[in-house]
LUMDRENFI-472147 format. One record per residue (C-alpha): residue in three letters; x, y, z. Coordinates in Angstrom, 1 decimal. Example, Ala and Ser with C-alpha at 12.3 -4.5 7.8 and 13.67 -1.06 7.14 Angstrom:
BEGIN
 res      x      y      z
 ALA   12.3   -4.5    7.8
 SER   13.7   -1.1    7.1
This chain:
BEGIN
 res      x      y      z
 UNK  -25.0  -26.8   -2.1
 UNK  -28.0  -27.0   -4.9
 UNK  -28.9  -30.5   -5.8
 UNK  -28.8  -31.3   -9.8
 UNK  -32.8  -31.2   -9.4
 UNK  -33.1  -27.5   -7.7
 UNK  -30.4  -26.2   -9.8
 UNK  -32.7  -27.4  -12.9
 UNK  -35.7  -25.7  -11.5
 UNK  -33.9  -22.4  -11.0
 UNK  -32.4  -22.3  -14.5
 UNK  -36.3  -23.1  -15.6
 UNK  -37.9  -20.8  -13.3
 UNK  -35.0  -18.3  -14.6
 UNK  -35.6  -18.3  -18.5
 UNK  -39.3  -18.0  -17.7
 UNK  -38.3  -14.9  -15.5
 UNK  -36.1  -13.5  -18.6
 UNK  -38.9  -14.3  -21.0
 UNK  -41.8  -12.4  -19.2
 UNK  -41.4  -10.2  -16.5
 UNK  -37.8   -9.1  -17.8
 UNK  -38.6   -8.7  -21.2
 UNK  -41.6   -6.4  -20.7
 UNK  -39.6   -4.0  -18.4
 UNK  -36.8   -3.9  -21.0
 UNK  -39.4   -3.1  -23.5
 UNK  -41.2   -0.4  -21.4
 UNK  -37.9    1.2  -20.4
 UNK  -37.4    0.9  -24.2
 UNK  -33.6   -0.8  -23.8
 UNK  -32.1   -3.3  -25.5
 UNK  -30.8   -5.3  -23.1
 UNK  -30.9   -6.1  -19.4
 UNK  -28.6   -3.0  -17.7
 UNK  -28.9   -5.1  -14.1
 UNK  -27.1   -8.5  -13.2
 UNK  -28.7  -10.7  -11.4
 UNK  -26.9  -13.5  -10.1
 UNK  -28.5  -17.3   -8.9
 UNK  -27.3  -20.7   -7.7
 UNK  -26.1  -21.1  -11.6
 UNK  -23.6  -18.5  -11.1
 UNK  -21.7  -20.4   -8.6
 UNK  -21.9  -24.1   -9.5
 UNK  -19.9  -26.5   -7.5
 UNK  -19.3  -23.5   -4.4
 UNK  -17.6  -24.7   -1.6
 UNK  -18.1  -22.7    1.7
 UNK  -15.2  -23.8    2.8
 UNK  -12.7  -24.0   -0.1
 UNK  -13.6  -20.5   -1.3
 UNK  -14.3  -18.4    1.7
 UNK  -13.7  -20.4    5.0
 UNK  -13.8  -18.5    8.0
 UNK  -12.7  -14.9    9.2
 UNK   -8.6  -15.0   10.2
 UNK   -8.4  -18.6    8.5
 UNK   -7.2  -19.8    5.4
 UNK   -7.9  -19.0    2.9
 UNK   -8.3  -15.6    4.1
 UNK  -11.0  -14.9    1.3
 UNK  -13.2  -13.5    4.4
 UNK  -10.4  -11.5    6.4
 UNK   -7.4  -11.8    7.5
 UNK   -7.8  -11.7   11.1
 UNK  -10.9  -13.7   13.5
 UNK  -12.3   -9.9   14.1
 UNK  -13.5   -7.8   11.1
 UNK  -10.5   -5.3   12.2
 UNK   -8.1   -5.9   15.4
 UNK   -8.6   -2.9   17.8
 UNK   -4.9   -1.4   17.3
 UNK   -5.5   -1.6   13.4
 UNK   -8.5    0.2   14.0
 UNK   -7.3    3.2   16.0
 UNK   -4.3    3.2   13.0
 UNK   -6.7    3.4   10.6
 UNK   -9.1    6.0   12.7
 UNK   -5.8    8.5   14.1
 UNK   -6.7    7.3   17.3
 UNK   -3.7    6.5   19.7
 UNK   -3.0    3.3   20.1
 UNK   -2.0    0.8   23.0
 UNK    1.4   -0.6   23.2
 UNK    4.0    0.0   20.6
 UNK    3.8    3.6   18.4
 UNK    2.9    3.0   14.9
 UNK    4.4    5.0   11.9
 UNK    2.6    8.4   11.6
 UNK    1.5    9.9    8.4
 UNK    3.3    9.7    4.7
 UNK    5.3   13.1    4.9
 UNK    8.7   14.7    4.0
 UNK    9.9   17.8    2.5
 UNK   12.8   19.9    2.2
 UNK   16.1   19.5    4.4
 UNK   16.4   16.8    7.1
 UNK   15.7   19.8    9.5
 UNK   12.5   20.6    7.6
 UNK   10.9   17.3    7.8
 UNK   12.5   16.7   11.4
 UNK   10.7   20.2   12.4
 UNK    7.4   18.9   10.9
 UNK    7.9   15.4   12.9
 UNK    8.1   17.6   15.8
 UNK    5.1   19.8   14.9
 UNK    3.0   16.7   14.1
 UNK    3.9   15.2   17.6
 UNK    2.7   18.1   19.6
 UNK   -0.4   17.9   17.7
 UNK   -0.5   14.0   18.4
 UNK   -0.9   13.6   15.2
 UNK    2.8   11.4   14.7
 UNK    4.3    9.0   16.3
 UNK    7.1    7.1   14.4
 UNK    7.9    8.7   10.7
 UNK    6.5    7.8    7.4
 UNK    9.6    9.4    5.2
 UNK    9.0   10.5    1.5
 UNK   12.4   10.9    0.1
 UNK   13.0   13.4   -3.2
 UNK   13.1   11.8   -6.6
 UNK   17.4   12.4   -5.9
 UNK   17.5   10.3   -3.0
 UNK   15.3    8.1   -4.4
 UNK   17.3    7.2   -7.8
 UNK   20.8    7.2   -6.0
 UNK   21.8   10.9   -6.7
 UNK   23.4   13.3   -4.3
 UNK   21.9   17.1   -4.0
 UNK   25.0   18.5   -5.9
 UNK   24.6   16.2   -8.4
 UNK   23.6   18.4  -12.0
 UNK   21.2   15.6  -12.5
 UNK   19.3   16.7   -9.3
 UNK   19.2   20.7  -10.1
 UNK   15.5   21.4   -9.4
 UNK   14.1   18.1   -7.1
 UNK   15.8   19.0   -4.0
 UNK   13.9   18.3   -1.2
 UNK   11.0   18.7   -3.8
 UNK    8.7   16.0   -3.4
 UNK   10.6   14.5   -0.2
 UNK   13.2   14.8    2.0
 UNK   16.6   15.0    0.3
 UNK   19.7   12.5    2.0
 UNK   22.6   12.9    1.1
 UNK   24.5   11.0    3.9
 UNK   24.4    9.6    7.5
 UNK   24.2   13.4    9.4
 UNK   20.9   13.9    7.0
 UNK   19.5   10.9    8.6
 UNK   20.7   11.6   12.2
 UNK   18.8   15.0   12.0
 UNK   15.9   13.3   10.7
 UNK   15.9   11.1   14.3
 UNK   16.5   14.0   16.7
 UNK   12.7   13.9   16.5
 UNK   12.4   10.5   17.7
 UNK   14.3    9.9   21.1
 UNK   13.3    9.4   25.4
 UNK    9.9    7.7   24.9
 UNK    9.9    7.9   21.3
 UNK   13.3    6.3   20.9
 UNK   13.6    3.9   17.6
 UNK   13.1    0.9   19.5
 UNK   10.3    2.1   20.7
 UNK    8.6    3.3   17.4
 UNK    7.8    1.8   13.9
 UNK    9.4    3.4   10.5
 UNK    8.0    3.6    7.2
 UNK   10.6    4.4    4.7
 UNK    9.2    4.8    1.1
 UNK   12.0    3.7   -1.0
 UNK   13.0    0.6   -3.1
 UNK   16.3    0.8   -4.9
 UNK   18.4    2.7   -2.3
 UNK   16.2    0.6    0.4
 UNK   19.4   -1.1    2.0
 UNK   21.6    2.2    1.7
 UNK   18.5    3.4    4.2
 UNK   18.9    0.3    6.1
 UNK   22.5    0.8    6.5
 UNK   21.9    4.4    7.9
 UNK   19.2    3.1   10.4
 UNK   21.7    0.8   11.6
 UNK   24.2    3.3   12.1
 UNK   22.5    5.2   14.0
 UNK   20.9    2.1   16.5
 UNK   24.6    0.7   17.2
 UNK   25.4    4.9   17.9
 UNK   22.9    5.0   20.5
 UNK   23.3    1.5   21.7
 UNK   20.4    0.6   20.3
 UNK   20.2   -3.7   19.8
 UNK   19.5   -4.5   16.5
 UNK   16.7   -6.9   17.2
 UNK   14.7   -4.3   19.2
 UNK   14.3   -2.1   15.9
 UNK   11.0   -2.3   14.0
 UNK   10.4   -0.7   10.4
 UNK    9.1   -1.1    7.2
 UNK   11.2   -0.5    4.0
 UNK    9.1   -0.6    0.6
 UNK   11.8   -2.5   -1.1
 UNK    9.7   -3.7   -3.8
 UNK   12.1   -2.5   -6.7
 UNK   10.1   -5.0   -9.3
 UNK    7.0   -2.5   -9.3
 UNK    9.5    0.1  -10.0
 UNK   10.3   -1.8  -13.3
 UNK    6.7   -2.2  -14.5
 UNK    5.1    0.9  -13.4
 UNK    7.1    3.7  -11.6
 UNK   10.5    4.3  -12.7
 UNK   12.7    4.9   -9.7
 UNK   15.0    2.1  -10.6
 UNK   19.0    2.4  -11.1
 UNK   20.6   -1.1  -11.4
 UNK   19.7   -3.4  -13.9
 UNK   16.8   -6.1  -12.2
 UNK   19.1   -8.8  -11.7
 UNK   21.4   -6.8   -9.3
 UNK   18.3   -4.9   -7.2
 UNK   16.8   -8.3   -6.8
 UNK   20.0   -9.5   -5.5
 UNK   20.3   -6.3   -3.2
 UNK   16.8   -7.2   -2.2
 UNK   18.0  -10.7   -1.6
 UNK   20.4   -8.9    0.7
 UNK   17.9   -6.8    2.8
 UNK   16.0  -10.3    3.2
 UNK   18.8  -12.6    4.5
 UNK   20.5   -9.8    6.5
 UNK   17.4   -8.8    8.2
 UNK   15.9  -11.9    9.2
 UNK   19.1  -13.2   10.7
 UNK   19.8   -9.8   12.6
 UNK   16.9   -7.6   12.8
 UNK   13.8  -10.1   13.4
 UNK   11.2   -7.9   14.1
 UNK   11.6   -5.6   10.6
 UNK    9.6   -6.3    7.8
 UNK   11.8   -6.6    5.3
 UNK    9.5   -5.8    2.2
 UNK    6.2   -3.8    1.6
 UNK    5.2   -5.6   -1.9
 UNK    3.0   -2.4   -3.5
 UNK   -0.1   -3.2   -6.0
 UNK   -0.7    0.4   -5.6
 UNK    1.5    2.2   -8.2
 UNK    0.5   -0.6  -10.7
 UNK   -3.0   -0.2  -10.4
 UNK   -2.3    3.6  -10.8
 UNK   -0.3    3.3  -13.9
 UNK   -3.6    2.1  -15.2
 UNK   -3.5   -2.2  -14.5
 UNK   -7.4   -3.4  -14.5
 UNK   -8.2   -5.6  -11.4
 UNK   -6.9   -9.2  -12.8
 UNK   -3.8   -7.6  -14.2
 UNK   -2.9   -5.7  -10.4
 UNK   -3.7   -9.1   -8.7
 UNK   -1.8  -11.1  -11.3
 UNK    1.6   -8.7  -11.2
 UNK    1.7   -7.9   -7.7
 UNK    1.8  -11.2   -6.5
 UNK    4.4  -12.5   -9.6
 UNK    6.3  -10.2   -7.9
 UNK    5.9  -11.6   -4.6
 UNK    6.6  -15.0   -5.8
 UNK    9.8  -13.8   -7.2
 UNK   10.9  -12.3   -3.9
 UNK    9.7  -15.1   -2.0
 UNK   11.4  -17.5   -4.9
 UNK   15.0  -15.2   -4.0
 UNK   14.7  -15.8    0.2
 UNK   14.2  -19.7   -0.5
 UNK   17.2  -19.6   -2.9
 UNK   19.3  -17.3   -0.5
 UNK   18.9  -20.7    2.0
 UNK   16.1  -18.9    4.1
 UNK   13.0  -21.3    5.1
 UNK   10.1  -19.9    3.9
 UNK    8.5  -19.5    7.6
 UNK   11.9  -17.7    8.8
 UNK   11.2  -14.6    6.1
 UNK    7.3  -14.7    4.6
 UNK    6.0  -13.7    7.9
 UNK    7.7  -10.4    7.3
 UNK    6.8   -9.6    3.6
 UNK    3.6   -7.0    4.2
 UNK    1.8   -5.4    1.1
 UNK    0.9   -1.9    0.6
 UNK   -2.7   -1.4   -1.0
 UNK   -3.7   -2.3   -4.3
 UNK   -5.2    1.1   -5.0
 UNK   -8.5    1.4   -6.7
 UNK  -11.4    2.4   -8.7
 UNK  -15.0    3.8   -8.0
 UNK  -16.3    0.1   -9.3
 UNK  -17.2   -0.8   -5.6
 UNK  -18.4   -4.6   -6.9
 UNK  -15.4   -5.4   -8.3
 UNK  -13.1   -3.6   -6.0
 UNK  -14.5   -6.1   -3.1
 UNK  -14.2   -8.9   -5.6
 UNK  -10.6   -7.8   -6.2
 UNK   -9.4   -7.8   -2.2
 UNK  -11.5  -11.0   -1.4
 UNK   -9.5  -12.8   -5.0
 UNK   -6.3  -11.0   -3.4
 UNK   -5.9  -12.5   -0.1
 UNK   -7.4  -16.1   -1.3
 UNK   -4.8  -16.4   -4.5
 UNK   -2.0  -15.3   -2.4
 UNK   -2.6  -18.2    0.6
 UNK   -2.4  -20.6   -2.2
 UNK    0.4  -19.5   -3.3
 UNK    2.0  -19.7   -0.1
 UNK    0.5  -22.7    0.9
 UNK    0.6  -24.7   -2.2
 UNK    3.8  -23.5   -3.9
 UNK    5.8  -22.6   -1.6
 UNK    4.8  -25.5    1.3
 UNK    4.9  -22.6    4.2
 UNK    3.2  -24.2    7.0
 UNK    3.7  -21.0    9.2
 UNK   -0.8  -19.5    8.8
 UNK    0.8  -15.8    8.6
 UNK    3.0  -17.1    6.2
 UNK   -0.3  -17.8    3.9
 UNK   -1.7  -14.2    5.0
 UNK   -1.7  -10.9    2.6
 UNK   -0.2   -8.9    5.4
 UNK   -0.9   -4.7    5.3
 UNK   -2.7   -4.3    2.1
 UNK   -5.1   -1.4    2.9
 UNK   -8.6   -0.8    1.0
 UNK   -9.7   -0.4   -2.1
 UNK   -8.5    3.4   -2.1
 UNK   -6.8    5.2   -4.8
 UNK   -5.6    9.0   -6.1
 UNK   -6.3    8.9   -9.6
 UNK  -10.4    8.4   -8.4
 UNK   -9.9   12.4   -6.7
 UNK  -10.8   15.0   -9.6
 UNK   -9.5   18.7   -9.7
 UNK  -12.7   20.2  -10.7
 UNK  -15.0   20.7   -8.2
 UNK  -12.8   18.9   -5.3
 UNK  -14.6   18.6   -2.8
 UNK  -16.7   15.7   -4.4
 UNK  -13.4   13.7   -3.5
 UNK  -15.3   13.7    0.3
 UNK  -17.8   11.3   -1.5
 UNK  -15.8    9.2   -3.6
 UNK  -13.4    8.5   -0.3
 UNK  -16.3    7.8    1.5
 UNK  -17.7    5.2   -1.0
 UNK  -14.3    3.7   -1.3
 UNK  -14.3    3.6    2.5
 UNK  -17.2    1.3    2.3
 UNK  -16.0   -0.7   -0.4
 UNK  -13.1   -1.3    2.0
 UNK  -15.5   -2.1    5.3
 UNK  -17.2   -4.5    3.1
 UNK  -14.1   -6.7    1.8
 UNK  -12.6   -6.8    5.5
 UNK  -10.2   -3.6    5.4
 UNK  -10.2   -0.9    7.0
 UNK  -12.5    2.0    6.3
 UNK  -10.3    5.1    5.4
 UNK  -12.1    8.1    4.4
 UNK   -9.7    7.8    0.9
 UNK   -7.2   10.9   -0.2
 UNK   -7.7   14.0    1.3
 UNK   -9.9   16.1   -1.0
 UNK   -7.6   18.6   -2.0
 UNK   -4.9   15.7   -2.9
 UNK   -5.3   16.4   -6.8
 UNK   -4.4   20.3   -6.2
 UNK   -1.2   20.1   -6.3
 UNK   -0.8   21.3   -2.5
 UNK    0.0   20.5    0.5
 UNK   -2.7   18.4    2.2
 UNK   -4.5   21.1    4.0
 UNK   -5.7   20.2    8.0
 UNK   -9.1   20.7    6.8
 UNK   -8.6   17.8    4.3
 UNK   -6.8   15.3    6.8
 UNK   -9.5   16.2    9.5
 UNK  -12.1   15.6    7.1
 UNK  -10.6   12.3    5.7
 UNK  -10.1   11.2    8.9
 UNK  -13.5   11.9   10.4
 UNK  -15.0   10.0    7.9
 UNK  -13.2    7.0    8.8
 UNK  -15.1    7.3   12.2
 UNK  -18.8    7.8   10.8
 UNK  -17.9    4.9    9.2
 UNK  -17.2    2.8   11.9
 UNK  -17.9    4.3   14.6
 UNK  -21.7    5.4   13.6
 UNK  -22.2    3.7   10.8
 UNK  -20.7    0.3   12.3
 UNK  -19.5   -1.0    9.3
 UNK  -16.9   -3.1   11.0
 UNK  -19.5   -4.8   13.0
 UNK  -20.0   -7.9   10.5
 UNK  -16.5   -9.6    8.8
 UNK  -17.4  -10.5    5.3
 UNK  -20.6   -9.6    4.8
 UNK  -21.1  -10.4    1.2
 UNK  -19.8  -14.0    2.1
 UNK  -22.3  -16.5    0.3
 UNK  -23.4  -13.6   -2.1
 UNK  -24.1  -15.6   -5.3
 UNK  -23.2  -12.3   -7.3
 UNK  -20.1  -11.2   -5.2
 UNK  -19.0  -15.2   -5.1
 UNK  -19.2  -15.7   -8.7
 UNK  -17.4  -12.1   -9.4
 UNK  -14.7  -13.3   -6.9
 UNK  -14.0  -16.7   -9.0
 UNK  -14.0  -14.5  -12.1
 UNK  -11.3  -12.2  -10.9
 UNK   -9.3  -14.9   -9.4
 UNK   -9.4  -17.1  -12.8
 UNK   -8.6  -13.6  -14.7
 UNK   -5.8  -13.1  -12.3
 UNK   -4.5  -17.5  -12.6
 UNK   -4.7  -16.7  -15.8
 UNK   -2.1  -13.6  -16.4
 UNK    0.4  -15.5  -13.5
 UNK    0.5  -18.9  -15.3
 UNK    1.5  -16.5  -18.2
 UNK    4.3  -14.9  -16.6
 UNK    5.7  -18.5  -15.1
 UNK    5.9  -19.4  -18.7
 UNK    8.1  -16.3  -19.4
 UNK   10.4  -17.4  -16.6
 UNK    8.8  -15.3  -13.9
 UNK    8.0  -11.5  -13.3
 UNK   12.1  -10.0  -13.5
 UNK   12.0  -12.1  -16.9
 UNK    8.6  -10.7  -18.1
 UNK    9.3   -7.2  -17.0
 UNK   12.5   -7.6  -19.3
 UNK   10.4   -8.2  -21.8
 UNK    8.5   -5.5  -21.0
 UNK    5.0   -7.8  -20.8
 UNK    3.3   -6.2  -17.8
 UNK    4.1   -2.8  -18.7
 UNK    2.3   -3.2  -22.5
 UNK   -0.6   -4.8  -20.9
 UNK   -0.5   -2.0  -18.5
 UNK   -0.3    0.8  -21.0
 UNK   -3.1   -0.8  -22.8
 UNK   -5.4   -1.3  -20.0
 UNK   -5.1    2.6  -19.5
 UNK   -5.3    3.8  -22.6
 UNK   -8.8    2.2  -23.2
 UNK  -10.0    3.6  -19.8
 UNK   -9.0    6.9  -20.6
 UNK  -10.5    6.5  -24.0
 UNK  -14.0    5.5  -22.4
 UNK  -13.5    8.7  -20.0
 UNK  -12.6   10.9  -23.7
 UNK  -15.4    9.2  -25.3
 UNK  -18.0    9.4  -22.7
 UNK  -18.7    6.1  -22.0
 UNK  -17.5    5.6  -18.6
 UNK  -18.8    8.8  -16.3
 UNK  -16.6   10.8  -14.0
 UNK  -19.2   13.6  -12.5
 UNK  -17.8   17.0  -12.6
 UNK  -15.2   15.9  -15.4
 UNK  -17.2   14.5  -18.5
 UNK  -20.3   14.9  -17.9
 UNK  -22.9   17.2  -15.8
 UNK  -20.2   20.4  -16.6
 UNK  -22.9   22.3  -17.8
 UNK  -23.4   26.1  -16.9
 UNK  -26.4   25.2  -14.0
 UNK  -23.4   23.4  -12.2
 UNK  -21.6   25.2   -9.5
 UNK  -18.5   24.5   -9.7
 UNK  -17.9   24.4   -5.7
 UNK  -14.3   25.0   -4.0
 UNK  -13.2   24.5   -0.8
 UNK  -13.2   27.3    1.4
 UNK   -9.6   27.3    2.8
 UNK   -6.9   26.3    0.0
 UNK   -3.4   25.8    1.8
 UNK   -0.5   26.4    0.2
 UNK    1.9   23.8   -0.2
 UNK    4.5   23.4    2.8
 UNK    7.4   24.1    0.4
 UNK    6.8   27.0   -1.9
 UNK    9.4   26.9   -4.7
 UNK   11.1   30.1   -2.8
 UNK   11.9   27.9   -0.1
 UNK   12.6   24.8   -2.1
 UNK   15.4   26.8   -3.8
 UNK   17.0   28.2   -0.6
 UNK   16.5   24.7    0.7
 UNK   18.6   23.4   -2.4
 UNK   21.6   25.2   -1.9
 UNK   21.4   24.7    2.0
 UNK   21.9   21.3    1.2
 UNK   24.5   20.9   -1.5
 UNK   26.2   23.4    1.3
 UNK   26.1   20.9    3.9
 UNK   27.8   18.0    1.6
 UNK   30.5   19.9    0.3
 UNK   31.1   20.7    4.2
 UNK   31.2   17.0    5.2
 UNK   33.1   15.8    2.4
 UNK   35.5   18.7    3.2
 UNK   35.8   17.4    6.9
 UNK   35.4   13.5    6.8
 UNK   38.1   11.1    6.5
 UNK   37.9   11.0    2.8
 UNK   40.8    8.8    2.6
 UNK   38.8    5.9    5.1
 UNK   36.1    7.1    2.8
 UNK   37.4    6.1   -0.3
 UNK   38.7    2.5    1.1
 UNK   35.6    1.7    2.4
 UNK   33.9    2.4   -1.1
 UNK   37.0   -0.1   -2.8
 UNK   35.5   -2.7   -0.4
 UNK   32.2   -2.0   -1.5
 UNK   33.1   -2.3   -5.2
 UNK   35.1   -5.6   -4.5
 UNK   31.9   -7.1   -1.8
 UNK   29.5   -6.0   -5.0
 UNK   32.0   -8.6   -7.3
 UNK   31.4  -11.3   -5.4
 UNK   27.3  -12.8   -5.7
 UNK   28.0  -14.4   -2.6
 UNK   28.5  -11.6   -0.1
 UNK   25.7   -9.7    1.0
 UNK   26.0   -5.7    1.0
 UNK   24.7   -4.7    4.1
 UNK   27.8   -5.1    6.1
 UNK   29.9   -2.9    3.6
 UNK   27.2   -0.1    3.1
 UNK   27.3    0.1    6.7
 UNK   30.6    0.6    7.0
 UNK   30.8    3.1    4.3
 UNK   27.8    5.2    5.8
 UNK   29.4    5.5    9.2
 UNK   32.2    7.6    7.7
 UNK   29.6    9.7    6.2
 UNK   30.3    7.9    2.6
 UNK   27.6   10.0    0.6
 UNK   24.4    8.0   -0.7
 UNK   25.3    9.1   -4.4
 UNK   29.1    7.7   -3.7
 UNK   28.0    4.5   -2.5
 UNK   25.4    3.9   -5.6
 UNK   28.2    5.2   -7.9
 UNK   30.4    2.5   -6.6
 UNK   27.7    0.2   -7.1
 UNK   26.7    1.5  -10.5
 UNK   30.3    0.5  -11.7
 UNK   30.2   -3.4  -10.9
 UNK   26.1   -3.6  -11.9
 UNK   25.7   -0.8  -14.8
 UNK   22.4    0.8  -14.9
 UNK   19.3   -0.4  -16.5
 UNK   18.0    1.2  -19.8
 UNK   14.5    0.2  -20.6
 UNK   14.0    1.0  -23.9
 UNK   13.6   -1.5  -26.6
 UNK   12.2   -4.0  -24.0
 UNK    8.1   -2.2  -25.2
């Protein structure tokens, strides 16, 4: 802390400074005004140490989650190493038929390159259609792995048994509104193999809100997902402890275009409105919040304010736990999972392999707010193709310089104290108050997503960055600006072609609808059709929660399309237009 005296002195000594030696440079350089911030003392007035940044692993988290810059099993994660103890989820994959994607599990294995599966479902799976749907003619299997019912996901997990068995391994399962129609196939297949439920350990996205605001995969109207979310958050913290039970994503807001106080600010509404749905469900807040991870918040090439951003993230968030919610429970107060400052939309399609750089720099934006260092998207991500092994092995690698030569992880925090970084931090977080107090006053995020406030504020956000890109005012090298004919516009050597030509994505197609016509030909359609009737009448009723039913229906191979159907009848769909 600066006495009132010393703080004078500097703002003295600091309009002197702007008066001579500033001015004359400005005026040599012939620019009319100042291009460089430099921050003092009067830039943080009244900066606690310990209110605002505290210590590594403690609250309020502002300097890292954990006591070390990065835990050692994190670490290997985050370098492909293998890691002690229990296998994490391998890499975000999925393609094609279950046997496809189970192949490539395989594949990846013997490379040692997997270990539990990170599943990317189609866009038909994902919205609650089944492959011989008319509404799914063309997506099959085309950017994931299409599921139609429980013998889809059994295939999947031929890959994962002996010492890879599924309570031995961690899933990933990138879904949100057929999240607990997943859950109720995982299930299925655990109690098959004997499998106790409290041994199993996964991670479904779940986060339906995002959806909503910024993605699009949604089906039900937001009362009922929240309520099917509910569901997945009572159900698995009384029977399957060790899941998460929510992977709350920043990511595909901050893609849709949200600047840094708007991701902070609807992200974590919606975590307060899950959080708000467990404590209403009867669930203490320790028993549940410890489970709640986030996945990244994506991010730009800004790498100032994307530090600013994860250090405002973690510290808003403990508050929010702490303060409004009472948890007493520390990882109760801790932004679980979030990743670096790393996002897609940064990577470029001309001249490609300058993505190495820009994942680099990210990585380092990421060492220095107390993530981990990832060498960003693969360079050939903006192709259109399959990542190529060239692109994973050079993503990957850089990871290591990072670390592993460049030592970045050696120092947590170091840009704690910073009286720029400090007072960019503050300014972020008050950006960030701001926009959450707002949506309180609207009744909460589901309210102001009805509304359709985060999605205009998004929408206008990214239309003035792409209009600074179109107008030249923000650069994007390669893109905007330095495209004259003395560039060279360099390519990659090796271009891979994606793992699923459209040949195969076709044959693929009908292989599947094949299949489903087969099992609903052989089940017990009559138990089938019951069970459904039971889910219908359990859907009725607010009080009961769905797990139990889907589960039912999914073990006599009930079809995932059937099952959301049902659903659809008692919930109706949601139709967003008229709320922008």
């Amino acid at each position: 802390m600066y006495t009132e005296e010393e703080l004078r002195e500097i703002e003295k000594q600091r309009k002197e400074w702007e008066e001579g030696p500033l001015r004359k440079s400005l005026q040599r350089f012939g620019l009319a005004d100042n291009p460089t911030k430099f921050c003092t003392p009067l830039d943080v007035k009244g900066f606690s140490f310990l209110d605002k940044v505290g210590f590594p692993g403690e609250y309020p988290f502002t300097a890292g989650k954990y006591g070390v810059n990065m835990p050692p099993g994190l670490l290997e994660m985050g370098l492909g190493m293998a890691s002690g103890g229990r296998a994490p989820a391998g890499g975000y994959s999925g393609y094609g038929t279950a046997e496809d994607t189970r192949d490539h599990y395989k594949n990846m294995q013997s490379l040692g390159m997997m270990t539990g599966p990170n599943i990317a479902f189609d866009l038909p799976t994902q919205c609650g259609y089944d492959s011989d749907d008319a509404s799914a003619r063309g997506e099959v299997g085309k950017v994931g792995v299409a599921i139609d019912t429980l013998h889809d996901f059994e295939i999947i997990y031929e890959a994962f048994t002996g010492s890879l068995e599924i309570d031995k391994i961690s899933s990933n399962w990138t879904i949100n509104g057929m999240t607990n129609i997943i859950i109720a196939m995982y299930i299925a297949i655990a109690e098959k193999r004997g499998v106790p439920l409290d041994k199993l350990r996964a991670t479904p996205q779940n986060d339906i809100l995002k959806e909503y605001i910024a993605r699009g995969t949604y089906t039900f109207p937001i009362k009922a997902s929240m309520r099917m979310t509910r569901d997945t958050m009572v159900y698995c913290t009384q029977n399957m402890p060790n899941m998460n039970t929510i992977s709350i994503s920043g990511y595909h807001i901050r893609e849709a275009g949200a600047n840094p106080a708007q991701v902070l600010a609807f992200t974590l509404s919606d975590g307060i409105a899950y959080m708000q749905e467990g404590v209403n469900a009867g669930l203490d807040i320790d028993s549940f919040a410890p489970r709640t991870t986030f996945l990244n918040f994506g991010g730009t090439m800004e790498v100032y304010r994307e530090i600013a951003l994860y250090r405002a993230l973690r510290r808003v968030w403990g508050r929010i736990m702490k303060d409004r919610f009472n948890a007493k429970n520390p990882r109760s107060w801790m932004l679980r999972g979030i990743g670096g400052p790393m996002g897609c939309s940064v990577t470029t399609a001309q001249r490609p392999l300058n993505n190495l750089s820009r994942g680099v720099i990210q990585g380092v934006a990421s060492a220095l707010c107390g993530e981990i260092p990832a060498g960003g998207a693969p360079f050939d991500e903006p192709l259109g193709l399959g990542h190529s092994r060239e692109g994973m092995q050079l993503t990957i690698d850089a990871a290591r310089i990072m670390v592993c030569e460049a030592r970045l992880c050696d120092v947590a925090d170091p840009v704690a104290g910073s009286f720029f970084f400090e007072a960019l931090t503050d300014e972020i977080e008050q950006e960030g108050w701001a926009l959450i107090n707002k949506i309180d006053e609207m009744g909460g995020a589901p309210a102001a997503i009805e509304k359709g406030f985060p999605q205009r504020e998004i929408a206008r956000s990214a239309h003035e960055w792409q209009r600074q890109i179109e107008a030249g005012e923000r650069t994007v090298v390669g893109v905007n600006k330095f495209v004259g004919e003395q560039e060279l516009d360099v390519l990659p050597q090796t271009i891979v072609e994606h793992p699923y030509d459209p040949k195969k994505r076709a044959a693929a197609e009908e292989k599947q609808i094949d299949r489903l016509t087969k099992i609903k030909k052989e089940r017990d359609n009559e138990a089938v059709q019951a069970s459904l009737k039971r889910l219908k009448e359990a859907a009725q009723d607010d009080s009961v929660n769905l797990i139990p039913p889907l589960v039912e229906s999914v073990k006599l191979y009930a079809s995932l399309g059937e099952m959301t159907k049902a659903l659809k009848e008692v919930f109706g769909e949601y139709q967003s237009y008229g709320n922008l």
